[in-house]
Chimera marker file (.cmm) of the C-alpha trace (Angstrom):
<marker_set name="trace">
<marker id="1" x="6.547" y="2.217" z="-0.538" r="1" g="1" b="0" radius="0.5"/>
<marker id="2" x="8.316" y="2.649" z="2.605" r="1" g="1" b="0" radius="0.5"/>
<marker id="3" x="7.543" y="1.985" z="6.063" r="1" g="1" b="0" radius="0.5"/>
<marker id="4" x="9.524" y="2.394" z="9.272" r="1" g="1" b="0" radius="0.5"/>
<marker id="5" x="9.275" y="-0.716" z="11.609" r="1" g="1" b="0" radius="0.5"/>
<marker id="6" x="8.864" y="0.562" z="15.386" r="1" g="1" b="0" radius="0.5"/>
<marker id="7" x="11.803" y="-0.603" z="17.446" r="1" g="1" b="0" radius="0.5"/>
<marker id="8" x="11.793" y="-3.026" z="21.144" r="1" g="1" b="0" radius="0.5"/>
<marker id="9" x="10.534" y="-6.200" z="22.016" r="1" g="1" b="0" radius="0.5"/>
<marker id="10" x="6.697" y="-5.986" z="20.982" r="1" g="1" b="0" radius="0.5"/>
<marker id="11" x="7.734" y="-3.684" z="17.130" r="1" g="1" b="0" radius="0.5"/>
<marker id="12" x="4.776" y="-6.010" z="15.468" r="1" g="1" b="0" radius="0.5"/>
<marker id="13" x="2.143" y="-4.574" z="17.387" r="1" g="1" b="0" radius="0.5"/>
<marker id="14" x="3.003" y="-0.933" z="17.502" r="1" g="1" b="0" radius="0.5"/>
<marker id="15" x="2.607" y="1.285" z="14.833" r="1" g="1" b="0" radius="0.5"/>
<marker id="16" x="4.235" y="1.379" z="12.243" r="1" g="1" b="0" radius="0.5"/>
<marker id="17" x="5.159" y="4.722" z="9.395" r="1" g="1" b="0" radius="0.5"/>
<marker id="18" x="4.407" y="4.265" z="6.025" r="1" g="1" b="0" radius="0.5"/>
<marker id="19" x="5.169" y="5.947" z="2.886" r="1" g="1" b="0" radius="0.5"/>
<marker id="20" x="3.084" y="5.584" z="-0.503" r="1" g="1" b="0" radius="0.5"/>
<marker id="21" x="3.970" y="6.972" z="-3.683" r="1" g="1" b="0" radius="0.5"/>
<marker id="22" x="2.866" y="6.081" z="-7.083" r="1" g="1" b="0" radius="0.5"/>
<marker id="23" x="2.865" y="8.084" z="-10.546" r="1" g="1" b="0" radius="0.5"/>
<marker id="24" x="0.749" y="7.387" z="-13.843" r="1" g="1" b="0" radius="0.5"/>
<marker id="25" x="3.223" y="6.903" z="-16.169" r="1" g="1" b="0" radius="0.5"/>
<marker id="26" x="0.511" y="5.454" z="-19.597" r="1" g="1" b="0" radius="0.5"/>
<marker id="27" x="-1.723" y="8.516" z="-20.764" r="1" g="1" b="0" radius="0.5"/>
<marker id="28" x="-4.325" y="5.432" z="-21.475" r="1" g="1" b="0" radius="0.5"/>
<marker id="29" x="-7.465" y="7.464" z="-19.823" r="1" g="1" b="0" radius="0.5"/>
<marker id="30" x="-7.008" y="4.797" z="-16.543" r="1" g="1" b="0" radius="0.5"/>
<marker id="31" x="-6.212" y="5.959" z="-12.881" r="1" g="1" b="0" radius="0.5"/>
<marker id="32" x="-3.788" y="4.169" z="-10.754" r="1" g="1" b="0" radius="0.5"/>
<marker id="33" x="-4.757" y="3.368" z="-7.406" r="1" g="1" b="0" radius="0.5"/>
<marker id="34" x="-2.233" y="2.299" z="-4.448" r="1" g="1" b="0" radius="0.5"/>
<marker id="35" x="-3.092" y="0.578" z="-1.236" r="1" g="1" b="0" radius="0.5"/>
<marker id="36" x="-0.614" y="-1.249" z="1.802" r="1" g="1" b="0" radius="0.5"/>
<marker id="37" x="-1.076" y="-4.583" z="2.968" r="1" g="1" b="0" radius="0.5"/>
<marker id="38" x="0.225" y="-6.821" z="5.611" r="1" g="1" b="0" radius="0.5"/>
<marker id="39" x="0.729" y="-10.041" z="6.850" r="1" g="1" b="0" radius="0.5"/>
<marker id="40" x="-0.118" y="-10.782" z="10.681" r="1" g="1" b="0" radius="0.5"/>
<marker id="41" x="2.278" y="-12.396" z="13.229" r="1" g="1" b="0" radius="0.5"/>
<marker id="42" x="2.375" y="-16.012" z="12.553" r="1" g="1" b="0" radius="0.5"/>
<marker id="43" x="-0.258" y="-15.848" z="9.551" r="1" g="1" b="0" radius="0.5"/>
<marker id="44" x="0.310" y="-16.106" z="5.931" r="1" g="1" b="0" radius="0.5"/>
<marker id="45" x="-2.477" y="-14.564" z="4.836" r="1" g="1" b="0" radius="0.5"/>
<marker id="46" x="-2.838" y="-10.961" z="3.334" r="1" g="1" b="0" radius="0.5"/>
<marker id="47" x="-4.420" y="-7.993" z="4.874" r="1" g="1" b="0" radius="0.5"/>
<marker id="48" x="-5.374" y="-5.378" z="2.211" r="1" g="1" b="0" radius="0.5"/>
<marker id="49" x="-5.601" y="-1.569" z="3.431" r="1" g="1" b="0" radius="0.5"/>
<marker id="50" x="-7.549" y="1.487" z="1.524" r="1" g="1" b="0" radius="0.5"/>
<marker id="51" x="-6.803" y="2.007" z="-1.840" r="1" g="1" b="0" radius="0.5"/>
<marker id="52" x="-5.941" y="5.556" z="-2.446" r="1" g="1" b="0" radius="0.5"/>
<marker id="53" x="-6.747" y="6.823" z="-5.941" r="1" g="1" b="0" radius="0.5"/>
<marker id="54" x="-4.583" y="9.343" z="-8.607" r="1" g="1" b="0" radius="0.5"/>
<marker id="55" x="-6.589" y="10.755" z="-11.007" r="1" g="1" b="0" radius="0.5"/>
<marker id="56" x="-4.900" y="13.671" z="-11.823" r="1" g="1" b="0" radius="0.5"/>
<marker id="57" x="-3.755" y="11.707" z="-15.535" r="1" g="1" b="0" radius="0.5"/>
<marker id="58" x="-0.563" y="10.902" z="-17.124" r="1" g="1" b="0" radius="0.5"/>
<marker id="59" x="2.673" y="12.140" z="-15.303" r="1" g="1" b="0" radius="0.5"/>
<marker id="60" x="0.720" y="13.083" z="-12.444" r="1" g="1" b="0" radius="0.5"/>
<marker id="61" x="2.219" y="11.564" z="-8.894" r="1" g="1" b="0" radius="0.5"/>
<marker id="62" x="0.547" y="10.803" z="-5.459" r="1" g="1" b="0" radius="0.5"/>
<marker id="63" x="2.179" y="10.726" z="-2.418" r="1" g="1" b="0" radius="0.5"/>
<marker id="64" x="1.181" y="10.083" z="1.335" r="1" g="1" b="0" radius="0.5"/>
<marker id="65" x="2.110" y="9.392" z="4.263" r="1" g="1" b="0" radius="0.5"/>
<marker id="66" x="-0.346" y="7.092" z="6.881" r="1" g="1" b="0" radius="0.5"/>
<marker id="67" x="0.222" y="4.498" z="9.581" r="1" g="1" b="0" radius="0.5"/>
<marker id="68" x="-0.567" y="0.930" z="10.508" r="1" g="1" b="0" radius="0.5"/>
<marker id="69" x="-1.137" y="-1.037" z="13.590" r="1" g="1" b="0" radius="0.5"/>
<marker id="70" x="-3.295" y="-4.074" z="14.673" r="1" g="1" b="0" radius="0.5"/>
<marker id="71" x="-4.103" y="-6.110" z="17.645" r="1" g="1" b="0" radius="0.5"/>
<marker id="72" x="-2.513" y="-9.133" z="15.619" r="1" g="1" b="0" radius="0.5"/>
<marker id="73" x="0.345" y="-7.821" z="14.911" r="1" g="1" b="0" radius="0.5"/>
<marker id="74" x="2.407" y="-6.761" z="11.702" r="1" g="1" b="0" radius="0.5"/>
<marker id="75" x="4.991" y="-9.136" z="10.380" r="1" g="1" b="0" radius="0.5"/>
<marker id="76" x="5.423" y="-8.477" z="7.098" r="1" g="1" b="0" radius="0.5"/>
<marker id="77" x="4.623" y="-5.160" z="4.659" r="1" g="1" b="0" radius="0.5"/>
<marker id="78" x="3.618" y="-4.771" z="1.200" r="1" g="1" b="0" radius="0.5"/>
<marker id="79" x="2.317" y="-2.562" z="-1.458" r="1" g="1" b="0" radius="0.5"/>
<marker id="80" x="-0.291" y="-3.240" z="-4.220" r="1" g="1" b="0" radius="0.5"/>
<marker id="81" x="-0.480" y="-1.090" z="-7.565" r="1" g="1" b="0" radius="0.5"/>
<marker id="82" x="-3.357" y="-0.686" z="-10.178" r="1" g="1" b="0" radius="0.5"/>
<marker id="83" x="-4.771" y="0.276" z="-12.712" r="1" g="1" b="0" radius="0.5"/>
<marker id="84" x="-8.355" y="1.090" z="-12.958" r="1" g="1" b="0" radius="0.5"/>
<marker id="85" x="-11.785" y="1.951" z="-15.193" r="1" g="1" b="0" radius="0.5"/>
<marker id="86" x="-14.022" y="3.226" z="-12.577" r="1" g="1" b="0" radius="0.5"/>
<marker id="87" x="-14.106" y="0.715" z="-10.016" r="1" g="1" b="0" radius="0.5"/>
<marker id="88" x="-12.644" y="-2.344" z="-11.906" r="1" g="1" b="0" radius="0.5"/>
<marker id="89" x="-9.333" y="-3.606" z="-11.102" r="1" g="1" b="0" radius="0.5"/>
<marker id="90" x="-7.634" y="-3.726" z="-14.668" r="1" g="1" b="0" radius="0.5"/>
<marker id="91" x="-4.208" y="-5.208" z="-13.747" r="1" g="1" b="0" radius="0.5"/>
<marker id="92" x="-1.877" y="-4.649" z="-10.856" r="1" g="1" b="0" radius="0.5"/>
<marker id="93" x="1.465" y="-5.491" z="-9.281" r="1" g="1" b="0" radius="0.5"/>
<marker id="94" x="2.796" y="-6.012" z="-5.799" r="1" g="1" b="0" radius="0.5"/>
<marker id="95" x="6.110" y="-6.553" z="-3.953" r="1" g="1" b="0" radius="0.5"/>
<marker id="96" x="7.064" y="-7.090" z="-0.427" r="1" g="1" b="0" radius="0.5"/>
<marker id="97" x="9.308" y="-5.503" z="1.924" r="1" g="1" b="0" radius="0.5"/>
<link id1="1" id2="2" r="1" g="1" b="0" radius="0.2"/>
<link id1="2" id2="3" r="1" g="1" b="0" radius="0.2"/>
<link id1="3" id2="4" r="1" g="1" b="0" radius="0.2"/>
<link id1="4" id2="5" r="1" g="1" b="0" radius="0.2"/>
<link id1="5" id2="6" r="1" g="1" b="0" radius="0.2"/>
<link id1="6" id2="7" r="1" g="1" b="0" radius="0.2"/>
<link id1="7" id2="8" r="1" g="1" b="0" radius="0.2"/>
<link id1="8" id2="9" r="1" g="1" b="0" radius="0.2"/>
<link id1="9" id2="10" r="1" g="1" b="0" radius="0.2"/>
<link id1="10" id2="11" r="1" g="1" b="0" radius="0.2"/>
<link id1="11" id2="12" r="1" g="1" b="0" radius="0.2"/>
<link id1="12" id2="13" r="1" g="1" b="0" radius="0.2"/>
<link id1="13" id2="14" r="1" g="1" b="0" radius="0.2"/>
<link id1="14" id2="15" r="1" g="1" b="0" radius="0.2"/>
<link id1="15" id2="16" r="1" g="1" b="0" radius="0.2"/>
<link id1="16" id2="17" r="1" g="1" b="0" radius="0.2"/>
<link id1="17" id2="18" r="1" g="1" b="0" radius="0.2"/>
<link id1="18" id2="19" r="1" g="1" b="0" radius="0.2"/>
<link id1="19" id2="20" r="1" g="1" b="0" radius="0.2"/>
<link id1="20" id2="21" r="1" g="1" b="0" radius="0.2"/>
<link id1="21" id2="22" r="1" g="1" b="0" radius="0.2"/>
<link id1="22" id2="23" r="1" g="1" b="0" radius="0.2"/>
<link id1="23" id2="24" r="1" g="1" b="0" radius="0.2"/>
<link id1="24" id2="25" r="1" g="1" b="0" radius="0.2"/>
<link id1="25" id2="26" r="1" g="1" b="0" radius="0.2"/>
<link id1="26" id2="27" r="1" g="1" b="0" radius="0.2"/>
<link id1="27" id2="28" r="1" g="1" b="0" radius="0.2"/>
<link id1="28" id2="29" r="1" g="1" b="0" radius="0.2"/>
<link id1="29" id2="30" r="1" g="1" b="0" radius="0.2"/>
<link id1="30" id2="31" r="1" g="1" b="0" radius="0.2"/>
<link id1="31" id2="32" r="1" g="1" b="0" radius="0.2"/>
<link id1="32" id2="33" r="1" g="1" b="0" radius="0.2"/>
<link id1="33" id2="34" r="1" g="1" b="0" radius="0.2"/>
<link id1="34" id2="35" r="1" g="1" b="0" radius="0.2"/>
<link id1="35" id2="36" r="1" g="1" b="0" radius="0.2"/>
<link id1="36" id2="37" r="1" g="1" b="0" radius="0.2"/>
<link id1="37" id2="38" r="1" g="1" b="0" radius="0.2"/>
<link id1="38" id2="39" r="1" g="1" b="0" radius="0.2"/>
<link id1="39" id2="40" r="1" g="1" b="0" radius="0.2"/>
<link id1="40" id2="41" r="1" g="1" b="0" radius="0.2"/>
<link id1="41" id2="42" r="1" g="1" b="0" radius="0.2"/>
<link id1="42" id2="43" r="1" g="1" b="0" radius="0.2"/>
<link id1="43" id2="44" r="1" g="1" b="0" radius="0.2"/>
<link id1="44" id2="45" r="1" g="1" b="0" radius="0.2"/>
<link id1="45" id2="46" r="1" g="1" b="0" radius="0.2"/>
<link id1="46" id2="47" r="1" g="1" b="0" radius="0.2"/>
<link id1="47" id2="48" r="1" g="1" b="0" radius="0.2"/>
<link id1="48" id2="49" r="1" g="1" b="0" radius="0.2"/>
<link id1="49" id2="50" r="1" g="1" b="0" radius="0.2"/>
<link id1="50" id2="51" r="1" g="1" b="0" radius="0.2"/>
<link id1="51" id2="52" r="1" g="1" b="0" radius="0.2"/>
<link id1="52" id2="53" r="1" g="1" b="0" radius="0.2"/>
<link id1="53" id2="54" r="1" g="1" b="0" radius="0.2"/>
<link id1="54" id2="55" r="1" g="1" b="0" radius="0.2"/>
<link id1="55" id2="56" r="1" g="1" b="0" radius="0.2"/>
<link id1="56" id2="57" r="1" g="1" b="0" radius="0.2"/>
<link id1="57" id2="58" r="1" g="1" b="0" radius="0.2"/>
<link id1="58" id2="59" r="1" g="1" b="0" radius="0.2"/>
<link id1="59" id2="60" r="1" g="1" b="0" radius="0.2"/>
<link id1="60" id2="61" r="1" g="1" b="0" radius="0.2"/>
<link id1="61" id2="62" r="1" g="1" b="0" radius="0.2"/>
<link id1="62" id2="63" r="1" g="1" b="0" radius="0.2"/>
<link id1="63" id2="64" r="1" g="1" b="0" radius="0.2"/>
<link id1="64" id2="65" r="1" g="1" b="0" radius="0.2"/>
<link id1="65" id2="66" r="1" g="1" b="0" radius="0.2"/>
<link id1="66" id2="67" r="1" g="1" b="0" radius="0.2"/>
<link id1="67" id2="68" r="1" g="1" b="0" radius="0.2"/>
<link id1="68" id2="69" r="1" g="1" b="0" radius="0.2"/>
<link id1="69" id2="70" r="1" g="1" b="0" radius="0.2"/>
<link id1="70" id2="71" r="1" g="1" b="0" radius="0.2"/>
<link id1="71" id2="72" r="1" g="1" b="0" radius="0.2"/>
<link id1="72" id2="73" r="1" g="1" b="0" radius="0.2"/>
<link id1="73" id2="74" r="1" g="1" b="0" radius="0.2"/>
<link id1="74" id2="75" r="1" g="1" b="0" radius="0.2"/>
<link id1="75" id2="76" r="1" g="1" b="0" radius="0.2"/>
<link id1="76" id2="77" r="1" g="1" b="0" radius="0.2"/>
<link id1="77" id2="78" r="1" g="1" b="0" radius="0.2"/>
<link id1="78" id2="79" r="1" g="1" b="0" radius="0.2"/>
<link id1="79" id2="80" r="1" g="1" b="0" radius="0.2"/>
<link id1="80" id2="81" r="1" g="1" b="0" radius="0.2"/>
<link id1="81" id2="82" r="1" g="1" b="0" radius="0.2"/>
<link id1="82" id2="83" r="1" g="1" b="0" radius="0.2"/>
<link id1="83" id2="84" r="1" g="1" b="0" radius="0.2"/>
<link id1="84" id2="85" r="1" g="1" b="0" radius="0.2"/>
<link id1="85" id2="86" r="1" g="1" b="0" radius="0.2"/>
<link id1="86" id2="87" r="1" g="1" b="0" radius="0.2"/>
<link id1="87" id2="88" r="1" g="1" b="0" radius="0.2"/>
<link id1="88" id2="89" r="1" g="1" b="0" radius="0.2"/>
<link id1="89" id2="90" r="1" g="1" b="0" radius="0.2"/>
<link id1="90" id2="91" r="1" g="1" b="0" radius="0.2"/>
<link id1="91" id2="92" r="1" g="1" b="0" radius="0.2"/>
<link id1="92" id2="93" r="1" g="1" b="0" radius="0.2"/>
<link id1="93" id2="94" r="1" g="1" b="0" radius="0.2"/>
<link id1="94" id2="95" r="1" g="1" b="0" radius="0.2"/>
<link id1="95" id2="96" r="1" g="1" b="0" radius="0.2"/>
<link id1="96" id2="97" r="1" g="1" b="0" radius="0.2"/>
</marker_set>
């Protein structure tokens, strides 16, 4: 995940670029799903964007290319993994930028 942090005064609360990318690297019959998240100005707690699903199989890789903006701001920027059987979340990872 990468995303590009606007630049001035006010950067939280314009938008901001972001990259996903994620491949299926377990030919286990699972998809792998990958979503953004943030953190508001002067709030701890986690905002979780729209998962976006590969389910192309193993060795398969999704990339896109969105952006993000809020009335509350952007502080911090993140990226959530999965792995999934229909619609339930099997296991997952995240790290923050």
């Amino acid at each position: 995940m990468g995303a590009t942090r606007p630049s001035g005064d006010l950067w939280p609360y314009q938008e901001f670029k972001i990259a996903l990318s994620v491949t299926d690297t377990s030919a286990d019959g699972h998809h792998v799903r990958i979503r953004f998240l943030s953190k508001a100005v002067g709030s701890s707690a986690t905002t979780t964007w729209a998962w976006h699903s590969l389910t192309a199989g193993s060795g398969e890789t999704l990339t896109l290319s969105t952006t993000a903006q809020t009335s509350n701001g952007i502080a911090e920027t993140g990226v959530e993994v999965a792995r999934f059987e229909g619609d339930t979340k099997l296991n997952s990872c995240t790290d923050w930028t």
